[in-house]
C-alpha atoms as a printed R data frame, in Angstrom:
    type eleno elety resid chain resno       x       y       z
1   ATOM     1    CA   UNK     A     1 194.019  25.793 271.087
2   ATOM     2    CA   UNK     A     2 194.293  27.394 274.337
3   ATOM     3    CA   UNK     A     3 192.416  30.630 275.005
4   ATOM     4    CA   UNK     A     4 194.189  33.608 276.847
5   ATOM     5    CA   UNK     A     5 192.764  34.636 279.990
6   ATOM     6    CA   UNK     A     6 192.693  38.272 281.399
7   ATOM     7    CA   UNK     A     7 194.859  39.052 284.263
8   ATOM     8    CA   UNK     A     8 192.579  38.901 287.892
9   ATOM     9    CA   UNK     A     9 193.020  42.423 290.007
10  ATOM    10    CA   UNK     A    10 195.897  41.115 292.144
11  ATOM    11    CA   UNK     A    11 198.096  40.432 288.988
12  ATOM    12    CA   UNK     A    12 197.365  44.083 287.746
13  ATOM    13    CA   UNK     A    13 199.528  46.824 288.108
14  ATOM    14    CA   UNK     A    14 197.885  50.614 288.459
15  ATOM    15    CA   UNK     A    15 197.394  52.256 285.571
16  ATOM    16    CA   UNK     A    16 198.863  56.151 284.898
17  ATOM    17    CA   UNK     A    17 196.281  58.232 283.758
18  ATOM    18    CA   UNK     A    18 196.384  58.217 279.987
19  ATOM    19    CA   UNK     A    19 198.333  54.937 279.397
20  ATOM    20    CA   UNK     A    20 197.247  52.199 277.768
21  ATOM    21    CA   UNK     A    21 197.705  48.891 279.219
22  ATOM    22    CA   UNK     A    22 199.055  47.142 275.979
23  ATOM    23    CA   UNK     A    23 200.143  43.493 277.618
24  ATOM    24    CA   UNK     A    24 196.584  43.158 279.256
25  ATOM    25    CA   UNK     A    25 194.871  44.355 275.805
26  ATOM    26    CA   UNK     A    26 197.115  41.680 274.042
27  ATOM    27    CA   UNK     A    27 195.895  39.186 275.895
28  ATOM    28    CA   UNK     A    28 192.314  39.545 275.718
29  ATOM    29    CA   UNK     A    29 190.397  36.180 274.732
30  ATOM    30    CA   UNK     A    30 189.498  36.206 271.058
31  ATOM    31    CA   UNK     A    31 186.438  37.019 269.869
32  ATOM    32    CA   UNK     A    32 185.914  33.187 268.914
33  ATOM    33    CA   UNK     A    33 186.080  32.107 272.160
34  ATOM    34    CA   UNK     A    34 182.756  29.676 272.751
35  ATOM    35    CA   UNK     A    35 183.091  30.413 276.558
36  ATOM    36    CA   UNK     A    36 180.928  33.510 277.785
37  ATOM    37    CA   UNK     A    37 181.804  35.381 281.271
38  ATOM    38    CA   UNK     A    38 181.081  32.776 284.193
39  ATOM    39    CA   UNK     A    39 179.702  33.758 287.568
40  ATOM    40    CA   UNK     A    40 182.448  35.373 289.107
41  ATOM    41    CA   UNK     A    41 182.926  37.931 285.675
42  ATOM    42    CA   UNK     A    42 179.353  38.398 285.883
43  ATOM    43    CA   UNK     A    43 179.535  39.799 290.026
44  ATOM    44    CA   UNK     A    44 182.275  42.353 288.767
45  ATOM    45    CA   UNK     A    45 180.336  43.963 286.924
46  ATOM    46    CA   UNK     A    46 177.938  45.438 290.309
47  ATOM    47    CA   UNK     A    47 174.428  45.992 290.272
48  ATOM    48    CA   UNK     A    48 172.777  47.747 287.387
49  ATOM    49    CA   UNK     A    49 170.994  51.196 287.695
50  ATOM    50    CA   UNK     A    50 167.847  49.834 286.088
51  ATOM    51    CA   UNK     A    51 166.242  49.001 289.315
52  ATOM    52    CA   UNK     A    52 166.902  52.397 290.872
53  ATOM    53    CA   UNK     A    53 165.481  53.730 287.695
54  ATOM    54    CA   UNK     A    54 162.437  51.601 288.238
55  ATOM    55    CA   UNK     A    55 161.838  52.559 291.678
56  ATOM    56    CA   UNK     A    56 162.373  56.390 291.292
57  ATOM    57    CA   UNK     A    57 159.622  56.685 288.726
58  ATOM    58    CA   UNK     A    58 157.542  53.949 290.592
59  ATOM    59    CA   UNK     A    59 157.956  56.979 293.035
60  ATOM    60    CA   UNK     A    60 157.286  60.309 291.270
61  ATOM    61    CA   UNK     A    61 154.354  58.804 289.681
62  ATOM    62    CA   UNK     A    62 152.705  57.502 293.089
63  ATOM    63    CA   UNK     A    63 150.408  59.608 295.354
64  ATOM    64    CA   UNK     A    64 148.694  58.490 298.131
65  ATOM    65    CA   UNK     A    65 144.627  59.470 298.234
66  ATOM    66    CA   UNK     A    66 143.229  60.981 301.515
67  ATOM    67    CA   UNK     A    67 139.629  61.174 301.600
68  ATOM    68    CA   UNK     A    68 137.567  64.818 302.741
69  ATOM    69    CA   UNK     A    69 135.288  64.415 305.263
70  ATOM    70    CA   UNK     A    70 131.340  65.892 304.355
71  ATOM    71    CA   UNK     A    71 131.587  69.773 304.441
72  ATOM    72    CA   UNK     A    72 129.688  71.016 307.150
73  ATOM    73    CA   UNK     A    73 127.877  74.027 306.532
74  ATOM    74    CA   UNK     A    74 128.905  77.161 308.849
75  ATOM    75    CA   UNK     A    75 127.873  80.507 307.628
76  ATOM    76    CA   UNK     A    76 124.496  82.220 306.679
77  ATOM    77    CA   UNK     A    77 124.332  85.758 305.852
78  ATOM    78    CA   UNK     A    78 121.405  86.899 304.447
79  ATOM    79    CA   UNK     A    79 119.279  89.795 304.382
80  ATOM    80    CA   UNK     A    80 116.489  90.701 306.661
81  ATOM    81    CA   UNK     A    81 113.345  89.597 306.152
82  ATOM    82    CA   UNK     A    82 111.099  86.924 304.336
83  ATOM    83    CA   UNK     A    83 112.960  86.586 301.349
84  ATOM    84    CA   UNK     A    84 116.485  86.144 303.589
85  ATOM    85    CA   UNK     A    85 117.732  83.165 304.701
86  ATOM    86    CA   UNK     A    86 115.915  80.156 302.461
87  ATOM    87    CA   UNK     A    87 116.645  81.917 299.214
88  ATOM    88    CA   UNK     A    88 120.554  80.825 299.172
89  ATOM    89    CA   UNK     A    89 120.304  76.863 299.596
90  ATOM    90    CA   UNK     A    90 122.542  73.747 299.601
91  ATOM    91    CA   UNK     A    91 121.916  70.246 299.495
92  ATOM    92    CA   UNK     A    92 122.933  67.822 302.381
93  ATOM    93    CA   UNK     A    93 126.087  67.431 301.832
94  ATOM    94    CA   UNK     A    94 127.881  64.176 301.085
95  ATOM    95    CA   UNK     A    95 131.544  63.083 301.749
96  ATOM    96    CA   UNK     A    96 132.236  63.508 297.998
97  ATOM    97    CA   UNK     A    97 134.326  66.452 298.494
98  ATOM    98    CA   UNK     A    98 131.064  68.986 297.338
99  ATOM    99    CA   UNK     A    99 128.815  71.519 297.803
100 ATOM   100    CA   UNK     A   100 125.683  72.274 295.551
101 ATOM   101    CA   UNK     A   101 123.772  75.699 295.739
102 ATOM   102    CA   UNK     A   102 120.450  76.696 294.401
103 ATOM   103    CA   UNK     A   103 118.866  80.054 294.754
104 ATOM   104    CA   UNK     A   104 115.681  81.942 293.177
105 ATOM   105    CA   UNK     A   105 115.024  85.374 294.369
106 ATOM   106    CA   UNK     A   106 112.893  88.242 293.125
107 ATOM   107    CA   UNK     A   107 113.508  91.713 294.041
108 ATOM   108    CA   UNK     A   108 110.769  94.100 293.169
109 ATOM   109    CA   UNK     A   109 111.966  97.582 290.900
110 ATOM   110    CA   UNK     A   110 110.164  99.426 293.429
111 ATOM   111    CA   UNK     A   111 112.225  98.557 296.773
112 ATOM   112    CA   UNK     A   112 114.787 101.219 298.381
113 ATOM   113    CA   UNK     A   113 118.032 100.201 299.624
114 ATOM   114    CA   UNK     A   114 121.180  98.724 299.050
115 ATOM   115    CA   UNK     A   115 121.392  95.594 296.872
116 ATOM   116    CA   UNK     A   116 120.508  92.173 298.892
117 ATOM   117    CA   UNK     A   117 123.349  90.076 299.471
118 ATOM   118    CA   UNK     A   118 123.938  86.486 300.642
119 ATOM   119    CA   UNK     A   119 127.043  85.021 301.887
120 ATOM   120    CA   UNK     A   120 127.859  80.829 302.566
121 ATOM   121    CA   UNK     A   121 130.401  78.855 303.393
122 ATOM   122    CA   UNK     A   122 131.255  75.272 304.391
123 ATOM   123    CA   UNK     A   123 134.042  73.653 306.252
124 ATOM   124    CA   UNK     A   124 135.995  70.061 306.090
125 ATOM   125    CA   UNK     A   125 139.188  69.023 307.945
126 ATOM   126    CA   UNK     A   126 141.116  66.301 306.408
127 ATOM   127    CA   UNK     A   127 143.936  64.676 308.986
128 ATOM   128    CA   UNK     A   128 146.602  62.500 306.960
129 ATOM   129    CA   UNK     A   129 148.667  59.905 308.443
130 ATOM   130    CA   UNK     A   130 151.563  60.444 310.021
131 ATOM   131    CA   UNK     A   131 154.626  61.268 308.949
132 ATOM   132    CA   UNK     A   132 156.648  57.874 308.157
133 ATOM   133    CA   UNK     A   133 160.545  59.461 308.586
134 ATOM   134    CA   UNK     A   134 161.211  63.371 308.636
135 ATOM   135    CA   UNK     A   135 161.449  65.124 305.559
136 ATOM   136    CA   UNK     A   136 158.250  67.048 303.382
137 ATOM   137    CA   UNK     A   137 154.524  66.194 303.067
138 ATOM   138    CA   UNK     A   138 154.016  66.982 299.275
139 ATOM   139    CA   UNK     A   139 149.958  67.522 298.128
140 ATOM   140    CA   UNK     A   140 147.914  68.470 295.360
141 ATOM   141    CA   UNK     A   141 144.365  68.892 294.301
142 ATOM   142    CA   UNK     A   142 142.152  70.515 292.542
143 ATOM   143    CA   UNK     A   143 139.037  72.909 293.136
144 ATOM   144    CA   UNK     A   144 136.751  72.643 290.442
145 ATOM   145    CA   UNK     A   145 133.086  75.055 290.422
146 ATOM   146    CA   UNK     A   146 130.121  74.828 287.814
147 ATOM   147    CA   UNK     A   147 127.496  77.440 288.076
148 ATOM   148    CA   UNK     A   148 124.036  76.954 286.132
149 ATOM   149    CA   UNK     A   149 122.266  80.524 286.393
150 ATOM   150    CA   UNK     A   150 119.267  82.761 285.016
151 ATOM   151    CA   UNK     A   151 118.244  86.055 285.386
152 ATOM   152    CA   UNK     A   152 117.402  89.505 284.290
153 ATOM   153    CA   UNK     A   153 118.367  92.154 286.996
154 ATOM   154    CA   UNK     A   154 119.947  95.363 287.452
155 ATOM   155    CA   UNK     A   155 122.861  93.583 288.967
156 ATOM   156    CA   UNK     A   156 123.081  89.683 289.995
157 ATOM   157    CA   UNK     A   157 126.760  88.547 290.497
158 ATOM   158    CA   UNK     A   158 127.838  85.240 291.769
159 ATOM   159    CA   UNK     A   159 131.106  84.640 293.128
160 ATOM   160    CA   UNK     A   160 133.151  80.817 294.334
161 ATOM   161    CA   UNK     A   161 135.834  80.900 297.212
162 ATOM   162    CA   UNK     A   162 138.075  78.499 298.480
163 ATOM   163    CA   UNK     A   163 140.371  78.951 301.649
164 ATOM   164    CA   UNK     A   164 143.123  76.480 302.395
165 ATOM   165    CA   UNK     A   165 145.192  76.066 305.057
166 ATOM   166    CA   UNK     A   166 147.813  73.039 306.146
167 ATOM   167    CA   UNK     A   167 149.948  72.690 309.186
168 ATOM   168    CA   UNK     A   168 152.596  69.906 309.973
169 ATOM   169    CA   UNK     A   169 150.962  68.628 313.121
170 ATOM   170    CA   UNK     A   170 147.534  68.749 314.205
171 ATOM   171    CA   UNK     A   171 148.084  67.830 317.657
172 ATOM   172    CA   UNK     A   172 149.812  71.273 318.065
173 ATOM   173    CA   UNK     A   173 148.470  73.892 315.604
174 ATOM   174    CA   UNK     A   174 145.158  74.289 313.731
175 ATOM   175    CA   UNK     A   175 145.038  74.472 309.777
176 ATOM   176    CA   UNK     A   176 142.232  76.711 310.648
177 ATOM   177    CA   UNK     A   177 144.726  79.537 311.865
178 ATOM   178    CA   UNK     A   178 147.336  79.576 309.686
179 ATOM   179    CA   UNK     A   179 148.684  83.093 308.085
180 ATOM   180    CA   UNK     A   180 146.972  83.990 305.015
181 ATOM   181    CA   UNK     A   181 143.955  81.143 306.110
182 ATOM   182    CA   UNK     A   182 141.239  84.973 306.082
183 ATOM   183    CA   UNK     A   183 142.124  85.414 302.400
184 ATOM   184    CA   UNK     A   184 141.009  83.208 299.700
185 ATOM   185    CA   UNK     A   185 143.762  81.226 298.132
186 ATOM   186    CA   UNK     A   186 141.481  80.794 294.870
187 ATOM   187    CA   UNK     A   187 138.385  82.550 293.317
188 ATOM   188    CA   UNK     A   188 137.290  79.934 290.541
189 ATOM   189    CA   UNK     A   189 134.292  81.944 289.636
190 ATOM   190    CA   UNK     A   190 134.795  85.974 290.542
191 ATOM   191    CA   UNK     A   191 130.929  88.627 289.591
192 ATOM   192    CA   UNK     A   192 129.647  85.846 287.418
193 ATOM   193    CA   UNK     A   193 126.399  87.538 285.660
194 ATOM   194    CA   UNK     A   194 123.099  85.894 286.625
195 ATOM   195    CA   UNK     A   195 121.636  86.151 282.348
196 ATOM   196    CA   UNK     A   196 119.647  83.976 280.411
197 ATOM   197    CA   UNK     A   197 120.985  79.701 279.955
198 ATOM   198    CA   UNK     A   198 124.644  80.914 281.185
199 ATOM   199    CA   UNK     A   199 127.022  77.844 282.782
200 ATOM   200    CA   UNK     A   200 130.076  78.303 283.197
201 ATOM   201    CA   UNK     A   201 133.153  75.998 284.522
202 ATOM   202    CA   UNK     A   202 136.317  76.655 286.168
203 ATOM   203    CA   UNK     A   203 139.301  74.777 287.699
204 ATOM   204    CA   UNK     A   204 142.393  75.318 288.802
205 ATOM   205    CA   UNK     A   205 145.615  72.779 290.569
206 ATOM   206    CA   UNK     A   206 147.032  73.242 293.728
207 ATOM   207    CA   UNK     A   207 150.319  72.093 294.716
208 ATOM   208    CA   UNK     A   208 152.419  72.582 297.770
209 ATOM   209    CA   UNK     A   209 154.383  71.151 300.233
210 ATOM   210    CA   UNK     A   210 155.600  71.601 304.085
211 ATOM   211    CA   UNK     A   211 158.333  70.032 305.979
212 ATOM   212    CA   UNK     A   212 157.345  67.616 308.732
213 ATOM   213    CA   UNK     A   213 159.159  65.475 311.480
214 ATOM   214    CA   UNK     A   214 158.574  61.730 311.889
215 ATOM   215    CA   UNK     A   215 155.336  60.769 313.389
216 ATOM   216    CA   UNK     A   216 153.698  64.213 313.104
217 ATOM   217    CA   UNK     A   217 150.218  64.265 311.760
218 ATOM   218    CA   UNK     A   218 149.243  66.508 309.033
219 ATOM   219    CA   UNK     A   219 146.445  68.456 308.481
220 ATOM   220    CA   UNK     A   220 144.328  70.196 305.809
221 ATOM   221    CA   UNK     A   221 141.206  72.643 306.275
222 ATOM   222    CA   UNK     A   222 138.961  73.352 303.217
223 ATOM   223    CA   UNK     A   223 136.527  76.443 303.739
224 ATOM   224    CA   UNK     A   224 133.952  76.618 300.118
225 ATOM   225    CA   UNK     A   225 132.220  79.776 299.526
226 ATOM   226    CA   UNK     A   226 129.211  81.048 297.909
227 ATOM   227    CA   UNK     A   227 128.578  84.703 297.512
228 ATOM   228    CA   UNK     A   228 125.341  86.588 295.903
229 ATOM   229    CA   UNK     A   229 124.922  90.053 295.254
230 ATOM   230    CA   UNK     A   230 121.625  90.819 293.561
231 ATOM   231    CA   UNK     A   231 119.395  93.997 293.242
232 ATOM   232    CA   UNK     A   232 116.271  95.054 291.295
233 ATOM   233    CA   UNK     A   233 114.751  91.848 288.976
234 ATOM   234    CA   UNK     A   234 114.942  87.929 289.431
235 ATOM   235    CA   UNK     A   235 117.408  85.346 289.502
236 ATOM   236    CA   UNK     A   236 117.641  81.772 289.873
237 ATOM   237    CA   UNK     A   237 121.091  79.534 290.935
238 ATOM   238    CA   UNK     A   238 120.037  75.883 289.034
239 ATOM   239    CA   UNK     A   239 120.789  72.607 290.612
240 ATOM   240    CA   UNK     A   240 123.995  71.377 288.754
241 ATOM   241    CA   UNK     A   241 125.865  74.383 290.405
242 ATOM   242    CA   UNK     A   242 128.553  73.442 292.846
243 ATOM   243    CA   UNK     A   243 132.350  73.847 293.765
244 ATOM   244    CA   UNK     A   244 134.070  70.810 294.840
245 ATOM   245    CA   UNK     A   245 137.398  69.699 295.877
246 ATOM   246    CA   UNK     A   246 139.064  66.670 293.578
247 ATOM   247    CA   UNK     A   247 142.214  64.449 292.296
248 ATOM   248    CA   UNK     A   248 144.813  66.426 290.164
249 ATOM   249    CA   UNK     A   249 143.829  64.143 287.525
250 ATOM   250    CA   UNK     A   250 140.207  63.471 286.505
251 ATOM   251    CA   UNK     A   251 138.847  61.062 288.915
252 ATOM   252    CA   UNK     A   252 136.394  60.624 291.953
253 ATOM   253    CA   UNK     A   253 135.751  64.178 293.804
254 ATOM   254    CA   UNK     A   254 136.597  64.212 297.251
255 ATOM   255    CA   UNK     A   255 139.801  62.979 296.965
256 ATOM   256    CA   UNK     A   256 143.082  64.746 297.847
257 ATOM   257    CA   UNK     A   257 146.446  63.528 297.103
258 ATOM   258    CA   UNK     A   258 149.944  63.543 299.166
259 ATOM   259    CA   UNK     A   259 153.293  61.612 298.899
260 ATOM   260    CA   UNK     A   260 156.233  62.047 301.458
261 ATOM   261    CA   UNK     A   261 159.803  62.612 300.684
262 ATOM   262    CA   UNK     A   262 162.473  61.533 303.327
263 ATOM   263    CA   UNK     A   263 165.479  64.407 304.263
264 ATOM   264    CA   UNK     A   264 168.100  62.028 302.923
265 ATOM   265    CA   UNK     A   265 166.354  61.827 299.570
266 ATOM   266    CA   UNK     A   266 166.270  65.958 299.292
267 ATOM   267    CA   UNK     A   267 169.707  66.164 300.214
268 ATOM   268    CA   UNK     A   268 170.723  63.785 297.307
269 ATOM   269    CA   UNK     A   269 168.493  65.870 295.012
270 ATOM   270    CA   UNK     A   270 169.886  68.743 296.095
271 ATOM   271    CA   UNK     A   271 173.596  68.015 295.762
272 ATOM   272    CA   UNK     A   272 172.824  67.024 292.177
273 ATOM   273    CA   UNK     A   273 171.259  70.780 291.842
274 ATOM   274    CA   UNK     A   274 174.366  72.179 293.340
């Protein structure tokens, strides 16, 4: 029995929209045919999409970690006086992305004035590497605060701060100085009552992104804060209170996490949006 065989391209003539190519479907080989599709059937039909599948999500899903250098403490406002400057402290700090407070203070019912007031904050620059090809640094993180307090007073409010600022290059601009650097981008913990046993938790994801140029080296600045305001009784800041920065997903503190995206891959994304 001999098997039809399918017409190669050369033998085919182009096909009008709508028509049916009856001699070509005549000819197909039968469905018993023992013979599968050898090498040459096999290049015609081109390179899957599974692969490009594979990659892309091999892609979304990755983030590179960058590491944040040990906060270094900067400011220390405090009020006048013996019962000032020590009564707001932090721990050494460690390159774990943290900083951990303690305070007890006692302020007598029978002192004048306006309530006492402390004010801290700590610094870290993180420099990622540069930029592989020209196109946007994507980031995230989190900032994360726990505060373990105790107290009865006429007013005793704690408050968390983070500033955050990012540039393209460090070699030519400071994260330090961007617009908008002066304001807190997040408040995780905003007047938190010092009262008896109270701990409280907050979080909250950042994500962003900026476009860079190849070889440019990013930057990041971190700035932590730690406010008190506190007037007329006793409070006391527990060890166990901290803000910290971490991964987007639970996972070592200290950690922040970036991918780039190369121009060319952008403009395919956003020719499929348009």
């Amino acid at each position: 029995m001999t098997i039809a065989t399918v017409p190669r391209e050369q033998q085919l003539s182009p096909v009008r929209p709508g028509e049916l190519p009856l001699d070509l479907i005549e000819n197909l080989p039968s469905g018993n045919a023992a013979d599968g599709p050898d090498a040459s059937d096999a290049e015609l039909l081109g390179p899957g999409f599974a692969e490009v599948q594979a990659n892309l999500q091999a892609w979304l899903r990755h983030w590179s970690p960058q590491r944040i250098p040990a906060f270094t403490s900067v400011r220390d406002v405090a009020p006048s006086g013996s019962r000032g400057r020590s009564a707001l402290q932090s721990a050494p700090t460690q390159p774990d992305g943290a900083v951990r407070i303690t305070a007890s203070v006692y302020d007598p019912p029978n002192r004048d004035g306006a309530p006492l007031s402390w004010s801290r904050n700590w610094a870290s620059l993180a420099v990622l590497p540069p930029a592989p090809e020209t196109g946007r640094l994507y980031y995230r993180f989190r900032v994360s605060s726990r505060l373990v307090l105790d107290g009865a007073a006429a007013l005793s409010l704690v408050s968390t701060s983070l500033n955050f600022g990012i540039v393209a290059d460090a070699a030519t601009a400071s994260p330090f100085a961007v617009p908008g650097f002066a304001t807190p981008l997040v408040r995780p913990h905003v007047g938190v009552q010092c009262r008896p046993d109270t701990e409280t938790d907050a979080s909250q994801l950042i994500e962003g992104s900026i476009a860079v140029r190849k070889g440019e080296t990013p930057a990041m600045a971190f700035v932590i804060g730690t406010d008190v305001l506190f007037s007329d009784g006793w409070i006391r800041v527990h060890e166990g209170s901290s803000t910290w920065i971490g991964p987007a997903d639970p996972g070592a503190s200290g950690i922040v996490e970036y991918r780039f995206a190369p121009a060319a891959m952008l403009r395919l994304f956003d020719g499929v949006r348009s």
